[in-house]
C-alpha positions as CSV (number, residue, x, y, z in Angstrom):
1,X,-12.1,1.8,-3.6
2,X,-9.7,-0.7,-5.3
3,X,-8.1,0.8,-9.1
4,X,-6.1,-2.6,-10.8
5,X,-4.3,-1.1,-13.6
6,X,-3.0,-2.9,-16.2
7,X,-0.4,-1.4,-18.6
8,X,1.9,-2.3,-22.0
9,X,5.5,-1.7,-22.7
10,X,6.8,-1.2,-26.3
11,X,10.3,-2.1,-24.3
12,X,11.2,-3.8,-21.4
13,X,10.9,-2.0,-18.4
14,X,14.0,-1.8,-16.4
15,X,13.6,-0.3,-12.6
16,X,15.7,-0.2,-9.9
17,X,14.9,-3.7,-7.3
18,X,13.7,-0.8,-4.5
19,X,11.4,0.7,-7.1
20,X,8.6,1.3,-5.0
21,X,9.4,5.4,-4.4
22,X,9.2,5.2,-8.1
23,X,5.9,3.9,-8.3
24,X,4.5,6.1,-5.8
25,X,5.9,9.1,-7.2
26,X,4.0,7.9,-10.7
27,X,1.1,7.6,-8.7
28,X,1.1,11.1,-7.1
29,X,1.4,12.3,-10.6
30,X,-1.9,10.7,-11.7
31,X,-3.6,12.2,-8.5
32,X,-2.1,15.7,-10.0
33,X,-5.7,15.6,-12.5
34,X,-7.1,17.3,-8.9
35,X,-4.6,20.1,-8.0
36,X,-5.8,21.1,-5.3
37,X,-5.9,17.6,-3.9
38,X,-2.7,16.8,-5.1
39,X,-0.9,19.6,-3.3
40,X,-3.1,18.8,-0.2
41,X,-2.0,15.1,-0.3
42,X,1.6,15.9,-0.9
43,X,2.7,18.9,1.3
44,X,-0.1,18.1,4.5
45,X,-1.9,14.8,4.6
46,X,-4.2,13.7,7.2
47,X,-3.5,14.3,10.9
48,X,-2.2,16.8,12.4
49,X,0.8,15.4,14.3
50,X,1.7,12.4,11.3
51,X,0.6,13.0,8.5
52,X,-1.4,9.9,6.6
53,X,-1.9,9.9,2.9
54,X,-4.5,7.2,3.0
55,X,-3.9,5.0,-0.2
56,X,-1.5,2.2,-0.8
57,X,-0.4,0.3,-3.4
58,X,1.1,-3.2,-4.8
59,X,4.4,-3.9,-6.5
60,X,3.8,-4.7,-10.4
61,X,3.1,-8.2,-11.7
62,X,4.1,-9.5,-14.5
63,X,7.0,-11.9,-16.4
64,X,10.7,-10.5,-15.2
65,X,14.3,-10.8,-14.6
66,X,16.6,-9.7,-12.3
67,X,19.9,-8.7,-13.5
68,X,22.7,-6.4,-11.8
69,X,20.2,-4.8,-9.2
70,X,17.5,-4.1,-11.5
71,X,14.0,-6.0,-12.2
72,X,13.1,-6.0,-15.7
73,X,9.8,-6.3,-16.7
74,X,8.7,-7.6,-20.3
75,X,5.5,-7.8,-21.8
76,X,1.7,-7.2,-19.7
77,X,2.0,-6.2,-16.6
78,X,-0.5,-4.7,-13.8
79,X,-0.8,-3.2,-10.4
80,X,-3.4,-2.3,-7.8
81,X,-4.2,1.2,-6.0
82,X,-6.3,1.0,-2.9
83,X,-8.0,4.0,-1.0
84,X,-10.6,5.2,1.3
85,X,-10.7,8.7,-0.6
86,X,-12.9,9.3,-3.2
87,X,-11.1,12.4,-4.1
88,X,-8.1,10.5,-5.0
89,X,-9.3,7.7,-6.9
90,X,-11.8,9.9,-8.8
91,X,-8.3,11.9,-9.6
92,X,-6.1,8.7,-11.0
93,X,-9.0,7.5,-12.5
94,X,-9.3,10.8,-14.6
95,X,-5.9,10.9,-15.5
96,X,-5.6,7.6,-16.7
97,X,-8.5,8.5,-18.8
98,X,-6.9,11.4,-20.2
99,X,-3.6,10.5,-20.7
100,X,-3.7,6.8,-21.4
101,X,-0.2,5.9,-20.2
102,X,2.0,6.9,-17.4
103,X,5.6,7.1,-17.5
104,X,7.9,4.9,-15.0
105,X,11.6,6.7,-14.9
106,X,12.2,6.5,-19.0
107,X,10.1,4.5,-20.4
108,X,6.2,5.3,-21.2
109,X,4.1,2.5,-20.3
110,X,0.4,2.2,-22.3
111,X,-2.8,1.7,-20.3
112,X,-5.0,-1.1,-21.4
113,X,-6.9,-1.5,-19.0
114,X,-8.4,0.3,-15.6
115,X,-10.7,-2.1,-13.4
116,X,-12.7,-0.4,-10.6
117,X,-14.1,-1.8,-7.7
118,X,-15.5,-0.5,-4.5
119,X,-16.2,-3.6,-2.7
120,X,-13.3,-3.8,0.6
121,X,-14.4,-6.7,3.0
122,X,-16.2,-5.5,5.7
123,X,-15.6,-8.9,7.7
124,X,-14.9,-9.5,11.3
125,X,-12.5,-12.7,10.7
126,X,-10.3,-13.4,8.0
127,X,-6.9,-15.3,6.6
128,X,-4.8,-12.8,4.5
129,X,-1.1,-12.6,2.8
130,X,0.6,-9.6,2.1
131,X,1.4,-8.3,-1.2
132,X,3.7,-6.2,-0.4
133,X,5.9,-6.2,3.1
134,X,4.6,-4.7,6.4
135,X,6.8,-2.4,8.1
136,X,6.5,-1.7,11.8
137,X,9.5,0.6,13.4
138,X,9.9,3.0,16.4
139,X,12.8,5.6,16.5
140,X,14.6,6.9,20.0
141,X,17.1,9.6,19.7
142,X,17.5,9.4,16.0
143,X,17.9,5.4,15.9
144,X,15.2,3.3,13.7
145,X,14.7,0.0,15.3
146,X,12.2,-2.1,12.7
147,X,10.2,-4.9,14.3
148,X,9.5,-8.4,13.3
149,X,5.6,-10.4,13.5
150,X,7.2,-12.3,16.0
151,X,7.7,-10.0,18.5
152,X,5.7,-9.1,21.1
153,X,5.6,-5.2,20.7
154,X,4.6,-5.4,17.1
155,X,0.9,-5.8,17.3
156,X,0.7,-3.2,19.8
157,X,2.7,-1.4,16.9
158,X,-0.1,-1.4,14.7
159,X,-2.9,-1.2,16.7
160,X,-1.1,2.3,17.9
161,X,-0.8,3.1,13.9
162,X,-4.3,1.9,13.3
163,X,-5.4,4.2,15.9
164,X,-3.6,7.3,14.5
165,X,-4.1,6.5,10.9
166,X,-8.4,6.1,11.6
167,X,-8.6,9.4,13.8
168,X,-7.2,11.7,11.2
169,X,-9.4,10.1,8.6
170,X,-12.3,10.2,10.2
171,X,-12.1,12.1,13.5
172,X,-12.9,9.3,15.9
173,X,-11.3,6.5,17.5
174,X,-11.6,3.0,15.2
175,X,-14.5,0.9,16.9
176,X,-11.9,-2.1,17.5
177,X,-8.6,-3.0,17.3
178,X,-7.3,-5.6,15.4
179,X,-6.2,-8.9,16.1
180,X,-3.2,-10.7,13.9
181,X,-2.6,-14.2,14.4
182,X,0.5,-15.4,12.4
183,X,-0.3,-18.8,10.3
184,X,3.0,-19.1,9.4
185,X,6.8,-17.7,10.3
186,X,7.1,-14.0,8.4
187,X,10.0,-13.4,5.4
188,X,12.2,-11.0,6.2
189,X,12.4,-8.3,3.3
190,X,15.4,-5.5,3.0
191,X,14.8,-2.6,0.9
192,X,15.6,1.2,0.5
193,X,13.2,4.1,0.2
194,X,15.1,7.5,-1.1
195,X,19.0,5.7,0.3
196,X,17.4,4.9,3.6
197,X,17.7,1.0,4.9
198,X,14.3,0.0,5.8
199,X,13.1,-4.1,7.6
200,X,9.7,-4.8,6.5
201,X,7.7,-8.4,6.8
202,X,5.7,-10.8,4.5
203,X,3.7,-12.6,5.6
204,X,0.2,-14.8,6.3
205,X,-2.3,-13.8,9.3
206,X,-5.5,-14.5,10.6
207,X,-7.1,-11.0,11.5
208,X,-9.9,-10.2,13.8
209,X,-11.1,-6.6,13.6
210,X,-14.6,-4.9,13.4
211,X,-15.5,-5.1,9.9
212,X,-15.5,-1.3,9.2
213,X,-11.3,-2.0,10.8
214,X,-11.0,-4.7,8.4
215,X,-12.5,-2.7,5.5
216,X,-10.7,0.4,6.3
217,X,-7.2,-1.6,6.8
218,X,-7.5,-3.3,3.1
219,X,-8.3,0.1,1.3
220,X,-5.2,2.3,3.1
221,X,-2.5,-0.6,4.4
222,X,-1.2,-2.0,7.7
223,X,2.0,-0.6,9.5
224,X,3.6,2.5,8.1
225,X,4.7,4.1,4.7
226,X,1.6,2.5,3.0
227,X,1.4,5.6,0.3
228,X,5.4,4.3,-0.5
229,X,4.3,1.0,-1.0
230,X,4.0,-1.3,2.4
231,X,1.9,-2.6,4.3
232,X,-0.7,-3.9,1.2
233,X,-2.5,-7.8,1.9
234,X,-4.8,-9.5,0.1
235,X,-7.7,-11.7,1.6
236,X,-6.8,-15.9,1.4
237,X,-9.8,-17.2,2.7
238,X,-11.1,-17.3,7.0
239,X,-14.6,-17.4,8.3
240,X,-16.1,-14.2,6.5
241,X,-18.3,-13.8,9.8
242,X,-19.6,-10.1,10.0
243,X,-20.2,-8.3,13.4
């Protein structure tokens, strides 16, 4: 299920650039509606060993600046929440209808809008660009080493994620891998989430999966640290061919 909120400022709205724990912290407090959900989403997850939250999300869009390490945002702005859980998006849904704003840091930001759409391509090839940055790491003995598109490990990387990520949401192995053919060479992104340095990738693919992969990938993210922000793409065009 796809939520695309779009929200008003009586102010600008002025974030730090690595706003994206921000956002997701906003967005857990819409899922609060459902309590019981809420706790289950914060403190446990799904999967037993890593625990998957199962939703991701896009920066905001809209007309800004950036000025001394923040991005300030003025006027309309929007932003999308994708996930495979009902629960959740029946929760943020409820809230939004309750509440009719949410509140980034300071500053109290109207709802105008909620668009709902449960319609996640279930294709077997397809061109897509990311909306927000994938991020692909392994640690050893304490040490984080983030890895690019362009090497060979990383599609083995998310295939291994994939794999993980399906199996605690639905109990069973996914019925493919998938396949991600670079169309062009990545960007390299640098952020922080909580004062932690984190490499993540934009970039445009052409992906081969099973189309329940391919549905299941757009709704919940590729790589890691989806529910913080990473990991979203959108679909560019591709052959639309189902299994």
């Amino acid at each position: 299920m796809q939520l695309i909120i779009h929200l008003k400022s009586q102010n600008k709205l002025s974030l730090p650039v690595d706003y994206g724990y921000r956002l997701s912290a906003a967005i857990y407090h819409l899922a609060s509606s459902d309590a019981e959900y809420s706790r289950f989403l914060h403190d446990e997850g799904y999967g037993e060993q890593e625990h998957f939250k199962l939703f991701v999300f896009s920066p905001l869009k809209g007309k800004y600046i950036i000025k001394d390490k923040q991005i300030i945002f003025d006027g309309d702005m929007s932003f999308e929440i994708r996930s495979i859980s009902k629960r959740f998006c029946d929760a943020v849904k409820t809230s939004l209808l309750k509440n009719g704003s949410i509140r980034l840091m300071d500053t109290e930001l109207d709802i105008v809008m909620t668009e709902v759409y449960d319609n996640a391509p279930a294709v077997s090839s397809v061109d897509i660009r990311t909306a927000s940055p994938i991020i692909v790491s392994s640690t050893d003995n304490k040490h984080t080493t983030f890895v690019s598109p362009e090497d060979d490990a990383w599609l083995e990387m998310i295939n291994l994620t994939l794999y993980r990520k399906f199996t605690a949401a639905y109990g069973q192995e996914p019925p493919s891998i998938v396949r991600l053919s670079l169309l062009k060479p990545p960007k390299k992104v640098v952020s922080r989430i909580k004062g932690n340095w984190v490499t993540a990738y934009h970039g445009s693919f052409h992906l081969e999966a099973a189309p329940m992969v391919t549905a299941f990938l757009f709704e919940t993210g590729l790589g890691s640290k989806n529910s913080q922000g990473f990991g979203m793409f959108n679909i560019t065009g591709g052959d639309h061919n189902d299994l």
